[in-house]
C-alpha positions in Angstrom: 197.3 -79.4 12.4 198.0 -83.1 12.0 199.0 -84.6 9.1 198.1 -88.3 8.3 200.2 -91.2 7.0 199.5 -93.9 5.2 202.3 -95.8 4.4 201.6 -99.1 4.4 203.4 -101.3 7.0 204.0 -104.8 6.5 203.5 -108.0 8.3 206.3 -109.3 7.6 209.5 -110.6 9.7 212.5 -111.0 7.6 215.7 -109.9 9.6 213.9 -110.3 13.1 214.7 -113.3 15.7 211.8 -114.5 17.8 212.3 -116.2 21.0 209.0 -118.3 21.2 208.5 -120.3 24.9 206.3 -123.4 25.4 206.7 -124.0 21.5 206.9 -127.4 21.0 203.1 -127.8 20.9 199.8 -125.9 21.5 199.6 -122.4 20.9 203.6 -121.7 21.4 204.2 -124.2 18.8 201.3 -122.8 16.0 203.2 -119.0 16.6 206.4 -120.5 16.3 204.5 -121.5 12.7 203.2 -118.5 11.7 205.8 -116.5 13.0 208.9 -118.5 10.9 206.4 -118.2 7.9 206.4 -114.5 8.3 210.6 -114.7 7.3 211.2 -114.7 11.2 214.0 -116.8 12.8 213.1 -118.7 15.7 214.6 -119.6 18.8 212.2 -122.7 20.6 212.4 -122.5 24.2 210.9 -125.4 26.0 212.3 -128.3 28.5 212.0 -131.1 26.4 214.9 -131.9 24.2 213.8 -134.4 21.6 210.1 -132.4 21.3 212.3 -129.3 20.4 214.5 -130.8 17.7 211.2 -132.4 16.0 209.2 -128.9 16.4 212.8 -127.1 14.5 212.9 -129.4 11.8 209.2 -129.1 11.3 209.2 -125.1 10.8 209.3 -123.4 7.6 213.1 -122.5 6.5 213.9 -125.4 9.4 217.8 -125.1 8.9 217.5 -121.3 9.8 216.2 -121.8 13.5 217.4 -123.1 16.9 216.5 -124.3 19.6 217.2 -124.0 24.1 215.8 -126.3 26.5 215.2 -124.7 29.9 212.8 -125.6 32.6 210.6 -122.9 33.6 210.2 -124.8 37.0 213.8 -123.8 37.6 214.3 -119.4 36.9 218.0 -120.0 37.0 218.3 -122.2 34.2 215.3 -119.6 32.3 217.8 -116.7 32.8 221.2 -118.7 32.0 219.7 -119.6 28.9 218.3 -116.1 27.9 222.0 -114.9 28.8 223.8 -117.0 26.3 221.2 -116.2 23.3 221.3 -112.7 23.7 225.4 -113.0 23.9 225.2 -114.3 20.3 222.9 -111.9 18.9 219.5 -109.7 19.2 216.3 -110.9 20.0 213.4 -108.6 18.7 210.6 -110.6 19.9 209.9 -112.6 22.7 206.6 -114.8 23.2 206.3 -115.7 27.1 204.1 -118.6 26.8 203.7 -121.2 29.9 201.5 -124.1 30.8 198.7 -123.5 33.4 198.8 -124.8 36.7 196.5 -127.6 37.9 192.8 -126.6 38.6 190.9 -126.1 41.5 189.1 -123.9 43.6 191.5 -121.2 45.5 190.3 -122.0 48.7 191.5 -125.7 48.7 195.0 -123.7 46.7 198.5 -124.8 48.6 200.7 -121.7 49.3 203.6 -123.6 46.8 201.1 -123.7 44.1 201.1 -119.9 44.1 204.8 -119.6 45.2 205.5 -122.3 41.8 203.7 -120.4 39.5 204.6 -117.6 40.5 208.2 -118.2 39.4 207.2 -119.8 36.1 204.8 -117.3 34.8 205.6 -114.0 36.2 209.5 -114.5 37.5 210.8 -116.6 33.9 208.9 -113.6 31.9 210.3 -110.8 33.8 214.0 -112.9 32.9 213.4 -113.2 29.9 212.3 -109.5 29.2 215.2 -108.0 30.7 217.6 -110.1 28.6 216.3 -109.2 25.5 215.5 -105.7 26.4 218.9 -103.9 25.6 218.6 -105.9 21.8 215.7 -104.2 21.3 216.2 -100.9 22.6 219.7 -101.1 20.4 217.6 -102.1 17.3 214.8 -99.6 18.1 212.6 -102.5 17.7 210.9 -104.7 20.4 208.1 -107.3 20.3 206.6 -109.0 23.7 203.8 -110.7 23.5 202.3 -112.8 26.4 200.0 -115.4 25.8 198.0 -115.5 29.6 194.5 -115.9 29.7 190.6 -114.2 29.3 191.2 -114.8 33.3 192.3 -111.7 33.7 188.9 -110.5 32.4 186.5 -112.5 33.9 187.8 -115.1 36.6 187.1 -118.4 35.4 185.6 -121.2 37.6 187.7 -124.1 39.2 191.2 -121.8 38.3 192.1 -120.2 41.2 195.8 -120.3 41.6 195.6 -119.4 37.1 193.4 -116.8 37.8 195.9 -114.7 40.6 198.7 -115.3 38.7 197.6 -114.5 35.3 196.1 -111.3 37.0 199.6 -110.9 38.5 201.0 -110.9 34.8 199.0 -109.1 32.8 200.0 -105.6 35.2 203.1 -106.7 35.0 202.8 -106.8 31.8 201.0 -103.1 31.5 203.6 -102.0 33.2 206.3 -102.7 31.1 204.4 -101.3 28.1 204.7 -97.9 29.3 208.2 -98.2 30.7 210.0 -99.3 27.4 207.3 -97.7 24.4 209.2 -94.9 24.2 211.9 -97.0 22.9 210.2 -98.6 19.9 209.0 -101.6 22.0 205.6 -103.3 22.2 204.1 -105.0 25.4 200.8 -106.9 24.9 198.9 -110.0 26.2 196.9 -112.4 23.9 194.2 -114.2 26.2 193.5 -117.3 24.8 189.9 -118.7 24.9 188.9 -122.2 25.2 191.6 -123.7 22.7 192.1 -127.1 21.2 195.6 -127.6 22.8 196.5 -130.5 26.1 195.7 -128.1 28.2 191.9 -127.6 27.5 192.0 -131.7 27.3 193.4 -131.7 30.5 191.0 -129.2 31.9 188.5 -131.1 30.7 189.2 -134.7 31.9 189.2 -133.6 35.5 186.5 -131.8 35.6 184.8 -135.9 33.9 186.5 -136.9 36.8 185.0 -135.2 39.3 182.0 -134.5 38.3 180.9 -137.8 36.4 180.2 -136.6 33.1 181.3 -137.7 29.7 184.2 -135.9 28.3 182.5 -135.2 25.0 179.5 -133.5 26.9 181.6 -130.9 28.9 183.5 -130.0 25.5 180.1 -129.7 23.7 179.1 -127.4 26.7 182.4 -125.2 26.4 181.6 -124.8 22.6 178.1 -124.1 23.4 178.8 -120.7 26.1 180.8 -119.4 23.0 179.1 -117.0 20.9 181.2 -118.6 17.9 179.7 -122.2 19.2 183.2 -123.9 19.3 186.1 -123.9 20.6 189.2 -122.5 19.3 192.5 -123.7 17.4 196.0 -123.1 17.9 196.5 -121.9 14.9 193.8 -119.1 15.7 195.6 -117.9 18.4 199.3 -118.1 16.6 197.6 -115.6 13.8 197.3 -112.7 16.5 201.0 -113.2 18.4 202.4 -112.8 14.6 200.6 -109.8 14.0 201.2 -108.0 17.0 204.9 -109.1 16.2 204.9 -107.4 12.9 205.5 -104.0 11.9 201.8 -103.6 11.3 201.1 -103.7 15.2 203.4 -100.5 15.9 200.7 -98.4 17.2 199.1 -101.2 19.4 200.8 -101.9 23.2 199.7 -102.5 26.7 196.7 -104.1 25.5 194.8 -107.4 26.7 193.6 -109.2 23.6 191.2 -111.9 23.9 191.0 -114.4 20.6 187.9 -116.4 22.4 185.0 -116.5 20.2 183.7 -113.7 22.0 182.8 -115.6 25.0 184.6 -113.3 27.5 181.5 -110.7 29.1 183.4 -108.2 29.5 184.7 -105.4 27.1 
């Protein structure tokens, strides 16, 4: 006989330090948000100096967080960094979050596109995991979230080198889920949709480029293949890292979550 429980769990933060990558804009910056709203303190993690000290004086509670510039082009400088946060204190969750790699289809793909990001996606998370991982095991506690792509759902057009290494990820990513669970640690991946960030624009203006089309009809086309009939915001996305963060998610790991309007086929 089971018994049930139903103490309610919060979504709240307070006491936990977040190590958020890519967080100076985009989707890294709106969990960086959501997730110092939350009571969390935050660690940005991103290359650019002068974009991290505006995103930390822009967060809630701004004198409580920090930030580390590291390139994710260069894993040494990813893992040196991780080192000296972890010497100073715990990290509870970690949000792997990189940009994409230039389009195209895989057959015109150059080996050192795969090899490149390979080592930023895959390589830099895998760093970063293991220098947070005896934190969380000590604290019993253990958040990491990847944001990767519906990719590794349904391979999407023009993204070859994105699609095999998101792929790549997202097992890697299952893996670690049911390595560490038994240790009070979460591993999940949130697979962003068609969101308002540089990214999409990016996507977006080569494929005008190329194809001859006006910018404003492609986006109109990408709202129009979601069931939602737009395209989502950063903020959208930011909402799901924070709850899988929280203590409310402590049930929920190894999963693929897509926060895409439902356009992703598959289930």
């Amino acid at each position: 006989m089971t018994t049930e429980t139903h103490e309610w769990l919060p979504v709240q933060l307070d006491g936990k330090t977040a190590i958020v990558c890519g967080s100076t804009q985009g989707i890294g910056y709106a969990a960086a948000q959501h997730l110092a709203g939350l009571g969390a303190r935050i660690i940005l993690f991103a290359r650019n100096a002068e974009s991290l000290q505006k995103a930390v004086a822009s967060l809630p509670h701004a004198d409580r967080h920090s930030a580390v510039q590291a390139d994710f082009s260069q894993p040494e400088q990813v893992q040196q960094a991780a080192a000296a946060i972890v010497a100073k204190e715990p990290v509870h969750i970690l949000v792997n979050n990189t940009g994409g790699p230039a389009g195209g289809p895989i057959t015109e793909a150059g080996i050192d596109a795969f090899r490149n990001t390979f080592e930023q996606h895959l390589v830099c998370n895998h760093l970063l995991a293991q220098a947070v991982l005896p934190g969380m095991k000590a604290a019993g506690y253990g958040r990491i979230i990847n944001v990767i792509s519906t990719s590794v759902k349904q391979p999407l057009a023009n993204l070859g080198v994105s699609n095999t290494i998101r792929g790549a990820v997202a097992n890697w990513a299952k893996t670690w889920a049911n390595e560490v669970g038994a240790f009070g640690i979460t591993v999940n991946n949130v697979l962003p949709g068609a969101t308002n960030t540089a990214r999409l624009d990016q996507i977006i203006e080569n494929k005008a480029a190329k194809t001859g089309q006006a910018e404003a009809d492609i986006r109109a086309q990408m709202a129009a293949a979601v069931p939602m009939k737009r395209t989502g915001n950063p903020e959208e996305v930011g909402r799901a890292i924070a709850f899988l963060a929280s203590p409310s998610a402590s049930y929920i790991s190894g999963i693929n979550l897509p926060v895409d309007g439902g356009r992703t086929s598959s289930l």
